[in-house]
gemmi code that builds the backbone of each chain (N, CA, C; Angstrom):
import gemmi

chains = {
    "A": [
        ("UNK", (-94.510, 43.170, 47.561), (-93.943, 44.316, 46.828), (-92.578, 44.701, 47.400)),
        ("UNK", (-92.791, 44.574, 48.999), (-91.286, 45.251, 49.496), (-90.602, 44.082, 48.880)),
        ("UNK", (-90.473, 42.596, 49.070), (-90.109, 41.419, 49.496), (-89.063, 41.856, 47.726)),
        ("UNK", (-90.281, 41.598, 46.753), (-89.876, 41.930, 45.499), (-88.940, 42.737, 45.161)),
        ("UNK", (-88.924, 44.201, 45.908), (-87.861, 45.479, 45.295), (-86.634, 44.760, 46.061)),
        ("UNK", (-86.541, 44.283, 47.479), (-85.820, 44.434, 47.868), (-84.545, 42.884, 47.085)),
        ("UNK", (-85.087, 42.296, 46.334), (-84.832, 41.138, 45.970), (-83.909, 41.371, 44.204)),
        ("UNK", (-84.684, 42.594, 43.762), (-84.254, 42.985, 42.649), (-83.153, 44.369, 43.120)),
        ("UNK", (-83.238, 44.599, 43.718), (-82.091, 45.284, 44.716), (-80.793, 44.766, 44.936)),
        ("UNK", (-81.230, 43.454, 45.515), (-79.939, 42.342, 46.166), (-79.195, 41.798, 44.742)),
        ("UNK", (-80.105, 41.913, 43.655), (-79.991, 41.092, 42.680), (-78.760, 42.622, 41.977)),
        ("UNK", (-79.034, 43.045, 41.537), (-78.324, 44.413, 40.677), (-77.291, 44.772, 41.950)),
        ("UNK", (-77.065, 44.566, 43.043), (-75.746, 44.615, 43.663), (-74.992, 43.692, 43.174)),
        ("UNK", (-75.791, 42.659, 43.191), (-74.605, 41.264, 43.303), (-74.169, 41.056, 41.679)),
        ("UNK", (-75.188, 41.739, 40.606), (-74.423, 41.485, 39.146), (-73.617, 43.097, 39.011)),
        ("UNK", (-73.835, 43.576, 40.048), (-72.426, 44.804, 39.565), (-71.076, 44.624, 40.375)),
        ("UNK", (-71.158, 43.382, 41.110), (-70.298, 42.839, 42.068), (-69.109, 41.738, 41.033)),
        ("UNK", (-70.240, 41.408, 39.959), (-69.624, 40.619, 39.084), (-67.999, 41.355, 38.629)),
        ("UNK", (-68.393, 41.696, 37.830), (-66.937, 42.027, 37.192), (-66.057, 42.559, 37.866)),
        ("UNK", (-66.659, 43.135, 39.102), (-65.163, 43.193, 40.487), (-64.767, 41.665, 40.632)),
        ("UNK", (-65.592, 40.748, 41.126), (-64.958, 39.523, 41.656), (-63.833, 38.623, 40.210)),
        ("UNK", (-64.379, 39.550, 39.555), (-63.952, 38.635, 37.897), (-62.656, 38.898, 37.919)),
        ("UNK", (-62.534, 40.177, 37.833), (-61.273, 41.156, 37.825), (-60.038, 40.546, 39.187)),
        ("UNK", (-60.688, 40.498, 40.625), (-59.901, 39.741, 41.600), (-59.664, 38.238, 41.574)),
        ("UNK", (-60.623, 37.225, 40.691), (-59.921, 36.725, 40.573), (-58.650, 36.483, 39.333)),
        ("UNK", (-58.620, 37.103, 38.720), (-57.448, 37.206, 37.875), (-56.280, 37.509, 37.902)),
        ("UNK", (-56.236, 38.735, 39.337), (-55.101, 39.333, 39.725), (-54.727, 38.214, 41.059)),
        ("UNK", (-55.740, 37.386, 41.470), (-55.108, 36.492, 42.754), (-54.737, 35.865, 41.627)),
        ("UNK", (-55.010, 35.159, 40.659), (-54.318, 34.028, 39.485), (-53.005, 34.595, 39.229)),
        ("UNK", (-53.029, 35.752, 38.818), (-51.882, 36.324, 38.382), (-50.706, 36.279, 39.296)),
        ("UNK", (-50.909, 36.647, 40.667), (-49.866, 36.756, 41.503), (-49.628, 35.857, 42.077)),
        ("UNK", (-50.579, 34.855, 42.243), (-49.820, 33.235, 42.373), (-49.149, 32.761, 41.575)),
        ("UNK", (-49.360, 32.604, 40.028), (-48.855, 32.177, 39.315), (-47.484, 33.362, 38.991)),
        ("UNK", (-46.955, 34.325, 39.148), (-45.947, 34.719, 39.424), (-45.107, 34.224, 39.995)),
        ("UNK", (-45.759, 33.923, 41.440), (-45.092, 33.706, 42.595), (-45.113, 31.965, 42.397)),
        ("UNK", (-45.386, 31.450, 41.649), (-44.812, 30.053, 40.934), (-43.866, 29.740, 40.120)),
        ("UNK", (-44.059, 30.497, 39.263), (-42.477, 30.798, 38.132), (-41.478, 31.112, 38.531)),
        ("UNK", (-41.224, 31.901, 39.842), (-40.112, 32.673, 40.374), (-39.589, 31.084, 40.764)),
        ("UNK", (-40.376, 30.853, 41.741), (-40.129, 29.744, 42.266), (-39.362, 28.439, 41.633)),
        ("UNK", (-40.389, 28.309, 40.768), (-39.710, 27.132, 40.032), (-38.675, 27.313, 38.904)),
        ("UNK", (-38.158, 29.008, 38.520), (-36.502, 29.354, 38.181), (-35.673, 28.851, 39.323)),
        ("UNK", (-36.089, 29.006, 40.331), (-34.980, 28.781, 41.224), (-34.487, 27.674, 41.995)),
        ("UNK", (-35.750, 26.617, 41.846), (-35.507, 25.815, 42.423), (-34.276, 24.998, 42.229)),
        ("UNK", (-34.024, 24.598, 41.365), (-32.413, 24.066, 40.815), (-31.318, 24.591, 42.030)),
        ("UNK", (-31.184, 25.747, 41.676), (-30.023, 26.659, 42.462), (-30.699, 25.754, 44.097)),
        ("UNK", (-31.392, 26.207, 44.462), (-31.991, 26.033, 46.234), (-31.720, 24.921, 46.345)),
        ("UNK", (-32.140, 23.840, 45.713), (-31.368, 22.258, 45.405), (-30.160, 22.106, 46.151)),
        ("UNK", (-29.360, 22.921, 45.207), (-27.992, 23.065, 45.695), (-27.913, 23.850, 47.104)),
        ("UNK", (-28.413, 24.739, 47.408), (-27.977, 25.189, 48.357), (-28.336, 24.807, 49.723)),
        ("UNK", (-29.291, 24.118, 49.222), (-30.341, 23.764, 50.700), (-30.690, 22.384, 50.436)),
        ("UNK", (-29.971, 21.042, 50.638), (-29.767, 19.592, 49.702), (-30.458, 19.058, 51.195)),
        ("UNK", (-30.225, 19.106, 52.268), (-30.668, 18.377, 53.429), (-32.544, 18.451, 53.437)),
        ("UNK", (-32.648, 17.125, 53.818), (-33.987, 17.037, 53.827), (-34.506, 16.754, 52.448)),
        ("UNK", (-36.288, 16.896, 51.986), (-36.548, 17.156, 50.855), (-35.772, 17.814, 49.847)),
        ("UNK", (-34.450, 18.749, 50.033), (-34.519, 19.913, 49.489), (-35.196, 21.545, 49.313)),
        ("UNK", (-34.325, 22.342, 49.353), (-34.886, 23.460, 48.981), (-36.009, 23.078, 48.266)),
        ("UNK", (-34.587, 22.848, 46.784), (-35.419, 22.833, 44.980), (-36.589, 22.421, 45.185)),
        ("UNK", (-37.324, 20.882, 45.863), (-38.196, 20.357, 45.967), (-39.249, 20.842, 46.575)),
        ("UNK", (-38.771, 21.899, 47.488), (-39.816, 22.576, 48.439), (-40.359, 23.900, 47.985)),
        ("UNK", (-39.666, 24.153, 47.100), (-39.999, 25.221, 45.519), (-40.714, 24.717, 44.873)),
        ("UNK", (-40.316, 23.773, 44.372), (-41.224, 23.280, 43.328), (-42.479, 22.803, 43.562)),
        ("UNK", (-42.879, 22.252, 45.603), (-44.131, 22.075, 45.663), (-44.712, 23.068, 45.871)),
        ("UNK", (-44.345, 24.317, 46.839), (-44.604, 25.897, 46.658), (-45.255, 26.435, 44.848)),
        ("UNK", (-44.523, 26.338, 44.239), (-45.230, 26.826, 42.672), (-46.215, 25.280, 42.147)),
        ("UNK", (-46.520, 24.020, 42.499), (-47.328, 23.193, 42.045), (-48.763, 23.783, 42.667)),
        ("UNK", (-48.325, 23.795, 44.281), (-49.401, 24.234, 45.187), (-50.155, 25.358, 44.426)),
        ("UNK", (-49.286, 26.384, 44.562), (-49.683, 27.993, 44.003), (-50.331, 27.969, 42.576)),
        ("UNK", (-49.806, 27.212, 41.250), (-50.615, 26.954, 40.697), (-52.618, 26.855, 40.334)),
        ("UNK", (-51.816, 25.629, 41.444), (-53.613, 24.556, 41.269), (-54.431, 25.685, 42.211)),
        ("UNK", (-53.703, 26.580, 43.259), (-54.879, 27.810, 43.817), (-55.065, 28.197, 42.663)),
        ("UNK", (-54.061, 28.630, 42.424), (-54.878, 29.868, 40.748), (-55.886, 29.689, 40.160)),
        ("UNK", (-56.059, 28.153, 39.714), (-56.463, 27.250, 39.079), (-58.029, 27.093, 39.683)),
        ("UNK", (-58.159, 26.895, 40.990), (-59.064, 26.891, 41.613), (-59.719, 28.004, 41.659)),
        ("UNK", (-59.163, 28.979, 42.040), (-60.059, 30.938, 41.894), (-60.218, 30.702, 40.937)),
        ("UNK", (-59.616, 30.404, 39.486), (-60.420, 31.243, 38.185), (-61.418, 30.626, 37.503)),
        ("UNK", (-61.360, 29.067, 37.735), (-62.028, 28.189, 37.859), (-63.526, 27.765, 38.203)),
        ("UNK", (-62.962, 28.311, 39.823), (-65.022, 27.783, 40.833), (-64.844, 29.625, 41.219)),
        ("UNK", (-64.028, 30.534, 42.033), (-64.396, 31.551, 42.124), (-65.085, 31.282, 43.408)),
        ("UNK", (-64.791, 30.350, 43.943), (-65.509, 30.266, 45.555), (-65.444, 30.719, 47.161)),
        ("UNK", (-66.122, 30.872, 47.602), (-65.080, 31.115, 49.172), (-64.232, 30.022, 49.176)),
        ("UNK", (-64.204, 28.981, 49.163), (-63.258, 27.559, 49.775), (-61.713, 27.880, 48.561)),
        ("UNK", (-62.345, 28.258, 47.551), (-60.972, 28.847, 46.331), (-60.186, 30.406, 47.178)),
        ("UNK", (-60.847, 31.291, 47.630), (-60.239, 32.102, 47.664), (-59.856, 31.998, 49.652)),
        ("UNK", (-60.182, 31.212, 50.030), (-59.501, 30.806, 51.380), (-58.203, 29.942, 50.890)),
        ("UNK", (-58.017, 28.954, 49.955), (-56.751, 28.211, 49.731), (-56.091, 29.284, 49.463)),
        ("UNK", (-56.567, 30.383, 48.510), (-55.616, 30.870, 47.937), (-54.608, 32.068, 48.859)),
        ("UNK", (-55.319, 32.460, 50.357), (-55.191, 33.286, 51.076), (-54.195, 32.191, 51.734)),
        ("UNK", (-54.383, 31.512, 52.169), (-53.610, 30.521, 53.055), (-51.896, 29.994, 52.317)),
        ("UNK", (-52.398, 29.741, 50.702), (-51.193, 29.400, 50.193), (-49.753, 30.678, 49.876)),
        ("UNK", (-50.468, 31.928, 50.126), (-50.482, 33.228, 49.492), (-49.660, 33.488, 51.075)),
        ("UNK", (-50.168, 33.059, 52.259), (-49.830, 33.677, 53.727), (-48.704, 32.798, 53.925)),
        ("UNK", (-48.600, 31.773, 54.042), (-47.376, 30.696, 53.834), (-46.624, 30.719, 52.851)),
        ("UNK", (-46.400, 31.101, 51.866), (-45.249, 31.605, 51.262), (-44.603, 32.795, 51.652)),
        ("UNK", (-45.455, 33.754, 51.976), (-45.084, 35.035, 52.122), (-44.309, 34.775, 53.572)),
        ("UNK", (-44.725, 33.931, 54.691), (-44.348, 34.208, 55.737), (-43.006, 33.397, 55.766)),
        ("UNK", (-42.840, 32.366, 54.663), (-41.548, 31.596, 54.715), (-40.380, 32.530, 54.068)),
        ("UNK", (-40.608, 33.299, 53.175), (-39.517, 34.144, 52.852), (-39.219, 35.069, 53.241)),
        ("UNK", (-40.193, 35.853, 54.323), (-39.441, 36.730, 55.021), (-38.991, 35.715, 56.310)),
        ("UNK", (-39.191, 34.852, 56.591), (-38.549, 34.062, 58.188), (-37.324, 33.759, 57.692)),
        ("UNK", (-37.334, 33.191, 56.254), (-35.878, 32.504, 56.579), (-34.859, 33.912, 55.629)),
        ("UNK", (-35.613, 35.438, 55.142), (-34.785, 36.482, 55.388), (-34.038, 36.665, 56.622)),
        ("UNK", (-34.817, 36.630, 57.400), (-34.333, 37.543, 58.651), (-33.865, 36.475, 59.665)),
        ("UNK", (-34.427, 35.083, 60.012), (-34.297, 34.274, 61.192), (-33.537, 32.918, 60.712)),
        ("UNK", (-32.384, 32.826, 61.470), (-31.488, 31.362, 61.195), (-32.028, 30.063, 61.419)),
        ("UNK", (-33.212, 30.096, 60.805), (-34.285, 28.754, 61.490), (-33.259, 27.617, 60.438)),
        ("UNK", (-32.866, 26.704, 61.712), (-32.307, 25.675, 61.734), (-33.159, 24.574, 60.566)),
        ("UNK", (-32.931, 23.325, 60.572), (-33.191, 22.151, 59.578), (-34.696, 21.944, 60.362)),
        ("UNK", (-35.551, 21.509, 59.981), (-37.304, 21.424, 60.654), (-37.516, 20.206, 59.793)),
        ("UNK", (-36.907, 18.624, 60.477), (-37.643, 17.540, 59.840), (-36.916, 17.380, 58.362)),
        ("UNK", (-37.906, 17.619, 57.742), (-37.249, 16.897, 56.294), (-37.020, 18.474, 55.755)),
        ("UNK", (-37.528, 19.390, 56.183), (-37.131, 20.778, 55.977), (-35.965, 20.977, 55.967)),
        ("UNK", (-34.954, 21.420, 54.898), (-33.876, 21.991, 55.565), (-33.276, 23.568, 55.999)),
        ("UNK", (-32.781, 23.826, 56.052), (-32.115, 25.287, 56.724), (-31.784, 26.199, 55.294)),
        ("UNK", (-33.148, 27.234, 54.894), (-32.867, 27.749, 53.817), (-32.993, 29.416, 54.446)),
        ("UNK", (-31.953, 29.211, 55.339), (-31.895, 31.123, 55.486), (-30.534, 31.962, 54.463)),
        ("UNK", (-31.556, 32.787, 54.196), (-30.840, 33.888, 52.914), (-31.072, 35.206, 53.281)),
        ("UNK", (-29.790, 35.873, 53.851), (-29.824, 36.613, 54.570), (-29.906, 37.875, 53.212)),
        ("UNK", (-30.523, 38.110, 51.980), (-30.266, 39.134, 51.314), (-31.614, 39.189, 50.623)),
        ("UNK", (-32.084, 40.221, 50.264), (-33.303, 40.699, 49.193), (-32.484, 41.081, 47.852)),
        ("UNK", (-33.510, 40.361, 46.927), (-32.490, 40.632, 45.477), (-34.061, 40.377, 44.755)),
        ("UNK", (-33.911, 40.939, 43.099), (-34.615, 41.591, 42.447), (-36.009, 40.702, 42.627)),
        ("UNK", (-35.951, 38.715, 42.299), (-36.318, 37.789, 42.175), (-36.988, 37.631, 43.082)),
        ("UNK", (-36.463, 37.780, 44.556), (-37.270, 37.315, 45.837), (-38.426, 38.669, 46.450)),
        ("UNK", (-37.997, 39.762, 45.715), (-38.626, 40.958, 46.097), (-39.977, 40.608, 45.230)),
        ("UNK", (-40.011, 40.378, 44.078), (-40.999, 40.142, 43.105), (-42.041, 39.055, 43.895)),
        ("UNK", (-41.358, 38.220, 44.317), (-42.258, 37.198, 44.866), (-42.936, 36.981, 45.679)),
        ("UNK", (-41.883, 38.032, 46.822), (-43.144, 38.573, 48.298), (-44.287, 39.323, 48.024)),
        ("UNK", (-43.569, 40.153, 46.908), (-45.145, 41.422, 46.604), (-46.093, 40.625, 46.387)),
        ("UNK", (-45.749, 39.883, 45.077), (-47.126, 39.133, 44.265), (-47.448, 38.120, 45.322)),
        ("UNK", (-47.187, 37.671, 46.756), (-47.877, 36.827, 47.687), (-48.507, 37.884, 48.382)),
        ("UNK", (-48.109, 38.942, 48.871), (-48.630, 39.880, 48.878), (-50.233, 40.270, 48.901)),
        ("UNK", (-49.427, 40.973, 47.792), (-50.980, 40.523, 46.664), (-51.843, 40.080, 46.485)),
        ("UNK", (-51.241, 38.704, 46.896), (-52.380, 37.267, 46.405), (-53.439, 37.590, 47.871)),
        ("UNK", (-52.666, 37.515, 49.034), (-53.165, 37.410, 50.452), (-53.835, 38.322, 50.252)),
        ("UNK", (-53.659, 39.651, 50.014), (-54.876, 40.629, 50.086), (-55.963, 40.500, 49.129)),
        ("UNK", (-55.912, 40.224, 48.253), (-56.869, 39.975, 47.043), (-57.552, 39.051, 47.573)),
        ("UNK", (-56.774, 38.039, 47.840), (-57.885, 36.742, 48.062), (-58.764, 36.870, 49.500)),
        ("UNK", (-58.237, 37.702, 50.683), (-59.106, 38.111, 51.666), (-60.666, 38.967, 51.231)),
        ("UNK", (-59.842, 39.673, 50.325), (-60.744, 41.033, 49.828), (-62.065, 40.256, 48.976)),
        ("UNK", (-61.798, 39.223, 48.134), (-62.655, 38.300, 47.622), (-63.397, 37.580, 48.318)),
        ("UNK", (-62.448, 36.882, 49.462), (-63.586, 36.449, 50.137), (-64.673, 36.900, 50.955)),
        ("UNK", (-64.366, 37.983, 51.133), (-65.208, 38.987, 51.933), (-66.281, 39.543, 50.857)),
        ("UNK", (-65.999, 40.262, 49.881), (-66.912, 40.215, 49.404), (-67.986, 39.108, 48.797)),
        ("UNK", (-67.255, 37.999, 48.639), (-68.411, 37.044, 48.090), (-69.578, 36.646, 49.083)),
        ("UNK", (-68.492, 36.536, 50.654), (-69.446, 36.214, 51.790), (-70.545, 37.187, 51.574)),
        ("UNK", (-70.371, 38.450, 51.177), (-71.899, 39.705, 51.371), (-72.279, 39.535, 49.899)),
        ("UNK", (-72.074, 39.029, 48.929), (-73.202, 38.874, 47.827), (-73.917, 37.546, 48.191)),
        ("UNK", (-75.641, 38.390, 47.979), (-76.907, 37.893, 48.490), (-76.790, 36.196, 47.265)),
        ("UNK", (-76.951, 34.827, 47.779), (-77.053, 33.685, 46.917), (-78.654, 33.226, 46.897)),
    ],
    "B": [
        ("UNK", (-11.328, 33.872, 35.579), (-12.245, 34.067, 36.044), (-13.329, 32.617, 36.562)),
        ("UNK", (-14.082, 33.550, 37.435), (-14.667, 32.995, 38.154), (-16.479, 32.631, 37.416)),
        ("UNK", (-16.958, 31.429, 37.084), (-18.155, 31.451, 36.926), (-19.371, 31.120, 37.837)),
        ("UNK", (-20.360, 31.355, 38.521), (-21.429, 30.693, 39.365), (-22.107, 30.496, 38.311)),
        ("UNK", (-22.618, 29.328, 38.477), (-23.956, 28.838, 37.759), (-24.659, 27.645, 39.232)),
        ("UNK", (-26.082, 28.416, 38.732), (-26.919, 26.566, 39.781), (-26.181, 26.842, 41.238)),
        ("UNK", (-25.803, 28.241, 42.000), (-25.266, 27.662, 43.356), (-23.840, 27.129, 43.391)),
        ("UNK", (-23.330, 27.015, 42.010), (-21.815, 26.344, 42.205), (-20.799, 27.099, 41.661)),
        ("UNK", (-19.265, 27.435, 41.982), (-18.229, 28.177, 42.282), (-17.532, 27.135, 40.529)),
        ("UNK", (-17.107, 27.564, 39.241), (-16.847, 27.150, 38.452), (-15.251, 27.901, 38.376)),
        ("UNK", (-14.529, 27.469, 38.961), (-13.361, 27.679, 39.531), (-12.313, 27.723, 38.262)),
        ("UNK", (-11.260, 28.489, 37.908), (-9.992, 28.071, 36.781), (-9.250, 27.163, 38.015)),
        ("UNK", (-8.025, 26.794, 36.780), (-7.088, 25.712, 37.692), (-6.299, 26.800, 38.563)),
        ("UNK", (-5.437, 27.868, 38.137), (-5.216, 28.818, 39.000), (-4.966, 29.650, 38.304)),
        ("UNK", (-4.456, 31.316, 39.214), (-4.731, 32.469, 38.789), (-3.508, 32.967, 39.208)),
        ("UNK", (-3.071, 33.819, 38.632), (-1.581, 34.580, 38.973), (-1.853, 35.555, 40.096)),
        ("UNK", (-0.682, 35.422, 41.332), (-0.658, 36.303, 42.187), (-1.475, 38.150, 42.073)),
        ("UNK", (-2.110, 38.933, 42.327), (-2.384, 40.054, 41.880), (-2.947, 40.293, 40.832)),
        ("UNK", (-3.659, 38.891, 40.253), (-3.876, 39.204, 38.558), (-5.978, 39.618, 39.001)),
        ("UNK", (-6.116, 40.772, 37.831), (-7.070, 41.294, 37.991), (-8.539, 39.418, 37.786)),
        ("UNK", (-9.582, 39.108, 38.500), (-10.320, 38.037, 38.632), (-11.798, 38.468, 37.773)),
        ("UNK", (-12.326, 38.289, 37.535), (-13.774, 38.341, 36.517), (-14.265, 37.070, 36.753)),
        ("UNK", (-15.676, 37.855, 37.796), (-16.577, 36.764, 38.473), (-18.028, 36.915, 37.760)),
        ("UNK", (-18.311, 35.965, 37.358), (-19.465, 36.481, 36.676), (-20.954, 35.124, 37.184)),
        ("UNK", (-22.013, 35.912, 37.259), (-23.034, 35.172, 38.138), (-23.769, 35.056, 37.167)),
        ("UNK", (-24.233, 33.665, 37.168), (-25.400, 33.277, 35.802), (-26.911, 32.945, 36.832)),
        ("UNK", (-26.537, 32.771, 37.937), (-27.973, 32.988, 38.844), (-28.693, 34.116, 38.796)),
        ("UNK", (-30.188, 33.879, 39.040), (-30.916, 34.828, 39.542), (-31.094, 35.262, 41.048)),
        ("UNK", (-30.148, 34.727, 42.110), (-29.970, 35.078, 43.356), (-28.450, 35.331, 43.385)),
        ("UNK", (-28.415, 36.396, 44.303), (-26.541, 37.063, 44.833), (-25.766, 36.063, 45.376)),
        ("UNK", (-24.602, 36.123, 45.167), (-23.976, 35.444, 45.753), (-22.588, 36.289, 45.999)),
        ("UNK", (-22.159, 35.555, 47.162), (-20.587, 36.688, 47.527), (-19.173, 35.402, 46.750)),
        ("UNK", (-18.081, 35.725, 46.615), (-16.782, 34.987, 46.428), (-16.277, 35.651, 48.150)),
        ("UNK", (-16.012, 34.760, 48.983), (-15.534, 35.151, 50.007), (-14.623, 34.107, 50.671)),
        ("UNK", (-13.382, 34.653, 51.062), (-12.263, 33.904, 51.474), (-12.731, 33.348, 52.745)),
        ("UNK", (-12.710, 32.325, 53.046), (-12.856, 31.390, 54.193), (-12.143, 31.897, 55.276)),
        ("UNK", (-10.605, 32.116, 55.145), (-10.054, 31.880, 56.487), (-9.604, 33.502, 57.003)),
        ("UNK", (-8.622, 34.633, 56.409), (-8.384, 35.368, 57.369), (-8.931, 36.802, 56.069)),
        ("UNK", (-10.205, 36.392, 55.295), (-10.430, 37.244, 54.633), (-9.734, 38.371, 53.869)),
        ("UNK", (-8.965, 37.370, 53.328), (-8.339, 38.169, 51.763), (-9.283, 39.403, 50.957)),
        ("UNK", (-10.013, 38.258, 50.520), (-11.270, 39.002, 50.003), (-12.215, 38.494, 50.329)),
        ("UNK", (-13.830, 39.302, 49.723), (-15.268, 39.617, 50.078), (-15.871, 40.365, 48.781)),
        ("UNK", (-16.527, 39.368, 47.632), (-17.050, 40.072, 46.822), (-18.296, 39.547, 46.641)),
        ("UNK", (-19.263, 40.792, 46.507), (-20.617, 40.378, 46.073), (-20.594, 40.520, 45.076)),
        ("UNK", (-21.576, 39.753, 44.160), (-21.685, 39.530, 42.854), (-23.406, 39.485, 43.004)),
        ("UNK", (-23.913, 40.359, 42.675), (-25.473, 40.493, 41.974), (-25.894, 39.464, 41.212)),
        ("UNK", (-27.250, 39.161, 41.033), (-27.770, 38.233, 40.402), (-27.732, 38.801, 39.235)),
        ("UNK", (-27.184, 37.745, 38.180), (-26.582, 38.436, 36.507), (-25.900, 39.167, 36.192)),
        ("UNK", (-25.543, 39.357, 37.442), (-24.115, 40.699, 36.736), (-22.327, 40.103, 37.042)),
        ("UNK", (-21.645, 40.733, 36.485), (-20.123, 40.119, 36.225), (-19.292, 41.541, 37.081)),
        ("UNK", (-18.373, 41.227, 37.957), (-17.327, 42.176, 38.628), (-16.182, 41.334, 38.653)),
        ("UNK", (-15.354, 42.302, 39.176), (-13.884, 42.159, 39.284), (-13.131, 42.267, 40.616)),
        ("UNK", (-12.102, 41.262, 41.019), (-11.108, 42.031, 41.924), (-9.912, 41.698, 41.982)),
        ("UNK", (-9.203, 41.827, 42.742), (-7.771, 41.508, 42.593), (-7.459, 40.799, 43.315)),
        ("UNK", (-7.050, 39.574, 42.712), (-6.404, 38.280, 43.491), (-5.482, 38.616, 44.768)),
        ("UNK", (-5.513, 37.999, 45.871), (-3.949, 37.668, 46.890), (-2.929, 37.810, 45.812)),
        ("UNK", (-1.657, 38.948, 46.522), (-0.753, 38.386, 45.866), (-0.146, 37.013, 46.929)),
        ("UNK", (-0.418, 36.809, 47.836), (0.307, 35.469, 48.388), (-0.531, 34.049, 47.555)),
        ("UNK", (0.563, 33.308, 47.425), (0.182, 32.285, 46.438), (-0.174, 31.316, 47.363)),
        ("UNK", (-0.984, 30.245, 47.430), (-2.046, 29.271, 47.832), (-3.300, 28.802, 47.720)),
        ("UNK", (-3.457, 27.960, 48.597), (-4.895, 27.381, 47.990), (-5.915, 28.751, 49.496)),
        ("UNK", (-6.977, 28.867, 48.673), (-8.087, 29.823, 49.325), (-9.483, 29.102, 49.258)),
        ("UNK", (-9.856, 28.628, 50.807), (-11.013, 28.602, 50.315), (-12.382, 29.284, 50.197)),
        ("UNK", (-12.733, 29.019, 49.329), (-14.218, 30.139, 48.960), (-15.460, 29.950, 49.435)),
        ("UNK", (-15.945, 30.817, 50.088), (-17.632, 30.424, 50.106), (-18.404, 31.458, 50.056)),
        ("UNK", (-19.692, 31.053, 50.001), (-20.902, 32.145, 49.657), (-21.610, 32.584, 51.171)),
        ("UNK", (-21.076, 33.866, 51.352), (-22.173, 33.905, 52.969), (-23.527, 33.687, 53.014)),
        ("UNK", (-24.160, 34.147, 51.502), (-25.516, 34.014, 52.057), (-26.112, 32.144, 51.579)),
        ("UNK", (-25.202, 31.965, 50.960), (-25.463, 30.191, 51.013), (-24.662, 29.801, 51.461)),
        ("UNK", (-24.509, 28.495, 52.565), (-23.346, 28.364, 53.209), (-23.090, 27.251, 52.533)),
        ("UNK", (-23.951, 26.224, 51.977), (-23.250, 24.778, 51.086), (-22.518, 25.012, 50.251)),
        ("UNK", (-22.358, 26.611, 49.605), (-21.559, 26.885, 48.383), (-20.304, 27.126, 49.165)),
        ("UNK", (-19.102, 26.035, 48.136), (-17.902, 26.249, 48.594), (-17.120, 25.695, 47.036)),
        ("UNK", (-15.851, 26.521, 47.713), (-15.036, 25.853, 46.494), (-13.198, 26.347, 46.953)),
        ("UNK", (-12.614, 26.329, 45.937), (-11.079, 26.457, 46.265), (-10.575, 27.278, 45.166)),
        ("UNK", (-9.585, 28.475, 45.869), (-9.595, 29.331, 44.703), (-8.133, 28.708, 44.841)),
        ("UNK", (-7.459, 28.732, 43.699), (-5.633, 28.110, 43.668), (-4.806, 29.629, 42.993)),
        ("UNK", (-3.953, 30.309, 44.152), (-3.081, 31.274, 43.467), (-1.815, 30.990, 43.482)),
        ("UNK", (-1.394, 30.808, 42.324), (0.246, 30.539, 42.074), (0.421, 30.421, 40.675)),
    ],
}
model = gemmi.Model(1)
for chain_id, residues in chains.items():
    chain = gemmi.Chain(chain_id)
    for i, (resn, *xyz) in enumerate(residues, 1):
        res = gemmi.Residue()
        res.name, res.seqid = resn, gemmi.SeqId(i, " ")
        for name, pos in zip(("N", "CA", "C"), xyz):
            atom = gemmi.Atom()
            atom.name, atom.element = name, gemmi.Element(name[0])
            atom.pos, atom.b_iso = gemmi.Position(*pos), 0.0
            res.add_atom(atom)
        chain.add_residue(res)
    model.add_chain(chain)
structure = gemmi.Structure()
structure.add_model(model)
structure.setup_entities()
């Protein structure tokens, strides 16, 4: 009897848990895939500006392929292993555009030297929605870890 | 006038001493017009937006670059 309530208990948490996790993953989709489009407007220009190595452009454009296929993956499976890529892809973007804001990090390998010492409308948009993504997708995974399977 | 497009300085052949310049940015990132050597001028130009300034009146070649991109360069010609 306990075994039972407590089972139909676990059960009516975890389907009112639903349409929260539904809802997060849409907004981690959303703000990756933001933070892909920005990206891949710009890559052209970064091309140019940052030609040593892979390229900027190229390193944009795998930044929004990457960011994508997370999206793709949360809205998709909705898994811990989805919303860990998506935290990870979400923390590495975010942490590359504020480093090469603020820090003159030299050429790294096939990397080249893309410091931009200015915030403008485009790059502001793109930190938030990684932002975003990083917190959402933590916040998801945490909760999925505590709904009972 | 001056066009950026793609990161690149779309230069006229030249510009009259003192003559008013119209720089206009087709990027979605800032870029400055900034004199290379004993800083004539220093203009930022916003992403999509078009400004103005007033040429050197000393006539020569100037060269241009973008501070916050340093591969962007080009040659402004006043005479």
């Amino acid at each position: 009897m306990t075994l039972r309530g407590t089972a139909l208990s676990d059960g009516r948490h975890s389907a009112d848990r639903r349409p929260v996790m539904l809802v997060l993953r849409i907004l981690i989709a959303v703000s990756l895939v933001v933070s892909a489009v920005i990206h891949f407007q710009l890559a052209a220009g970064f091309q140019q500006a940052a030609p040593a190595g892979i390229g900027g452009g190229n390193l944009f454009r795998i930044q929004g392929a990457v960011a994508v296929l997370a999206a793709l993956y949360v809205l998709v499976r909705g898994t811990q292993p989805s919303f860990l890529l998506a935290a990870g892809v979400a923390l590495a973007s975010l942490v590359a555009v504020i480093a090469y804001r603020y820090i003159q990090i030299p050429a790294i390998g096939p990397i080249p030297s893309m410091y931009e010492p200015v915030w403008y409308t485009a790059k502001t948009i793109t930190a938030v929605a990684e932002g975003l993504a990083l917190i959402l997708a933590l916040a998801a995974y945490t909760l999925h870890r505590k709904s009972p399977r | 006038m001056i066009t950026i497009a793609d990161f690149e300085y779309q230069m006229p052949e030249s510009i009259a001493p003192g003559a008013e310049v119209t720089i206009i940015n087709e990027d979605s990132a800032p870029h400055t017009v900034t004199a290379g050597g004993d800083g004539e001028f220093d203009v930022e130009v916003g992403a999509g937006e078009t400004v103005s300034f007033t040429a050197p009146e000393e006539a020569g070649e100037y060269e241009v670059i973008c501070t916050y991109h340093p591969e962007m360069s080009g040659t402004l010609v006043i005479g």
